[in-house]
Steps between C-alpha positions, in 0.01 A plus 500: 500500500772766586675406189209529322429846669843624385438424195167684487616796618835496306278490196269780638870737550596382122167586342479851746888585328391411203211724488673803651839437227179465230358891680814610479655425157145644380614813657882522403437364146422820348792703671710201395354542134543872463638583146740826512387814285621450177596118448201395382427666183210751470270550206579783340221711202615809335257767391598866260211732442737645255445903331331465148754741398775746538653798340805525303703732734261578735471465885418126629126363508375313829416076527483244727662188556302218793689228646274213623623186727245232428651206652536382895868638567605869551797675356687742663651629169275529213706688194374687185683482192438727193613459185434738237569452095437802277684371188822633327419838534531614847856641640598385836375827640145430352298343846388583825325256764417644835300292812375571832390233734420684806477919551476748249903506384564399147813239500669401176495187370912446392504393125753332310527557069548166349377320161312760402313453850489681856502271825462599791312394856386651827805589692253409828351150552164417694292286696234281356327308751316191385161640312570833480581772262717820468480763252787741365449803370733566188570785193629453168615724302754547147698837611721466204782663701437776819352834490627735228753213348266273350656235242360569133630171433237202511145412574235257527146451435493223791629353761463100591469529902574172713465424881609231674444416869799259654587484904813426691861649372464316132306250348288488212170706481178359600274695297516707182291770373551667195341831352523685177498942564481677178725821467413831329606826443429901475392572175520852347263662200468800346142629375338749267885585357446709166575409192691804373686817685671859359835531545532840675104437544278452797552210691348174470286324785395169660455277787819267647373234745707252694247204618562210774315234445656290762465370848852674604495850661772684258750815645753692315318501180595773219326482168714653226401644187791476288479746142788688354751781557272723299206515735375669816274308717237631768265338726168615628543530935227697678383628195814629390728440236859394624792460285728183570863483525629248244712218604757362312713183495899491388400213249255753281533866606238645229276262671257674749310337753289677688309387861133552436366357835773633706799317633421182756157470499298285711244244283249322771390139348248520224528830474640758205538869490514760192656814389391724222824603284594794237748398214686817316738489262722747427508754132841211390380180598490252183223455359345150401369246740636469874354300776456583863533196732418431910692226736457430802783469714491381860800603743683701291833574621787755471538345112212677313245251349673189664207313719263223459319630133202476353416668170138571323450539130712781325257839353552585157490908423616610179629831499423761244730816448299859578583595192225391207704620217658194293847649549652238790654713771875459603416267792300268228833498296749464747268189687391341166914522436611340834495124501467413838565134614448387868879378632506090498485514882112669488453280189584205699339582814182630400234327733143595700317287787163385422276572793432096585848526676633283246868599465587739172778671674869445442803532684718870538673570212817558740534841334453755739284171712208673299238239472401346200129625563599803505685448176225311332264863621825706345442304175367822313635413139442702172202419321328617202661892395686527774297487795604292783268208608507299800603077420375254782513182424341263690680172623370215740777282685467177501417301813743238606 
């Protein structure tokens, strides 16, 4: 019987352990079980609510970018990678990418220039927990250079924009999202330009308009009307008639360009603004056909007519002598005489942006560092009997 008894209770003590060891592992187990942030791999979903569209040279346009951690492990370092392909066309000076996370301080995003792409990511990483999202605010914009040295070599009419979401110090991205922003330009018109003017006449009117049709804010804008050394130009401010100082470049002195908005003007997006201007030309100009042309050049620098350029359709005026007698005057006879041929730097150089932000610019003709823009504007060649006429000649680069 007492053996028996011992044995009773002996099993009564096991079973008792055994239930308290069963209690206790059911506590422990989880802390025992724990899994350390970061070694078991999170799920990782990358979302860009990217800008429909910038400018050409203008100031950067707002998006979005949301990080989402769909899976059951949090990250303590969530990363956003950009990578941004614009072509063949765009300098290294071309992009800007700016963030904020937290506050109101703009931060910029570090990009490198590599083939023909930019790359960069958030200098800062994050925290994802496990079902949650984050979103970063972000700007994009295609400066083209800085303020008042913008590069008048290259362009785009698009840019191929990629983000990638990755965690830890490397490793490849977990999710890719990839967006398409179109890219346009100022464009420049003249309206209502006559068809004929007096030399030594009254002057000639009509309307010079510089138009944004983009999603970009634009500064520094000047909108030059470029004619001949034989005219005087005026434009119409507070209902008065003021005469403009011409500007010249080394590359084509007897090429006048004149400011007919005013110097660095501020464009807001979708927005234009207008001048009324008065064309005279002087008792010797050369008679015959000339042409009056507008660019638009954005952060124009010490170099006249060097900046990110944009030219409209040239005006055709043909100039008629004040005399009616059939007797040409000595200015008809000396112009009809000259032969004047542009030099084979203007002739190879001559060039004009079309307003989709597609690149028609070349590169400085290295003479003077006057740009070829601003040679391509200076291309007033002789036309007809004399009479100088303004050559642009349209050219689209290729995208790589």
């Amino acid at each position: 019987m007492n053996t028996t008894a011992r044995t009773l209770r002996s099993s009564v003590v096991a079973a008792g352990a055994g239930l308290l060891l069963a209690a206790t592992g059911a506590v422990l187990a989880p802390a025992a079980m724990a899994v350390p942030t970061d070694t078991m791999p999170p799920a990782l979903s990358v979302s860009t609510a990217a800008p429909a569209e910038i400018g050409l040279g203008g100031l950067p346009v707002d998006f979005t970018t949301t990080a989402s951690n769909t899976g059951a492990y949090d990250t303590s370092s969530a990363r956003l990678i950009y990578r941004i392909d614009g072509g063949g066309g765009l300098p290294p000076n071309a992009l800007s990418l700016q963030y904020r996370l937290d506050g109101t301080a703009w931060k910029t995003v570090p990009l490198t220039y590599g083939d023909m792409q930019f790359s960069g990511e958030l200098p800062e990483t994050f925290l994802l927990a496990a079902g949650k999202s984050r979103t970063a605010q972000l700007r994009l914009g295609l400066p083209m250079g800085s303020p008042h040295d913008g590069d008048s070599n290259g362009g785009t009419d698009h840019l191929k924009l990629t983000t990638m979401i990755s965690y830890g110090a490397s490793g490849a991205a977990d999710d890719t999202d990839v967006d398409t922003v179109q890219v346009h330009g100022l464009s420049t018109q003249l309206s209502g330009v006559p068809a004929t003017a007096v030399a030594g006449g009254p002057g000639v009117t009509f309307r010079a308009t510089v138009t944004n049709p983009t999603a970009s804010a634009y500064e520094n804008v000047t909108d030059v009307l470029f004619t001949n050394r034989y005219t005087t130009v005026q434009v119409l401010r507070s209902g008065k008639w003021t005469t403009l100082k011409p500007i010249t470049a080394d590359a084509e002195p007897d090429v006048y360009g004149f400011d007919v908005i005013g110097k660095d003007v501020s464009l807001a997006a979708h927005s234009s603004t207008s001048t009324k201007v008065r064309v005279t030309y002087r008792k010797d100009a050369p008679v015959g056909k000339t042409t009056v042309s507008p660019c638009a050049i954005v952060n124009e620098g010490s170099i006249p007519f060097r900046g990110i350029t944009s030219c409209g359709t040239s005006a055709s005026i043909t100039v008629k002598a004040a005399s009616t007698s059939g007797t040409p005057t000595p200015t008809q006879s000396a112009a009809s005489a000259a032969s004047v041929t542009p030099s084979p730097t203007i002739a190879a150089a001559v060039a004009t942006a079309t307003p989709s932000g597609m690149t028609a610019q070349l590169a400085s003709t290295g003479s003077g560092g006057v740009s070829a823009t601003a040679v391509a504007a200076a291309g007033l060649v002789a036309t007809g009997a004399g009479a100088l006429g303004f050559t642009a000649v349209r050219r689209r680069r290729s995208r790589a």
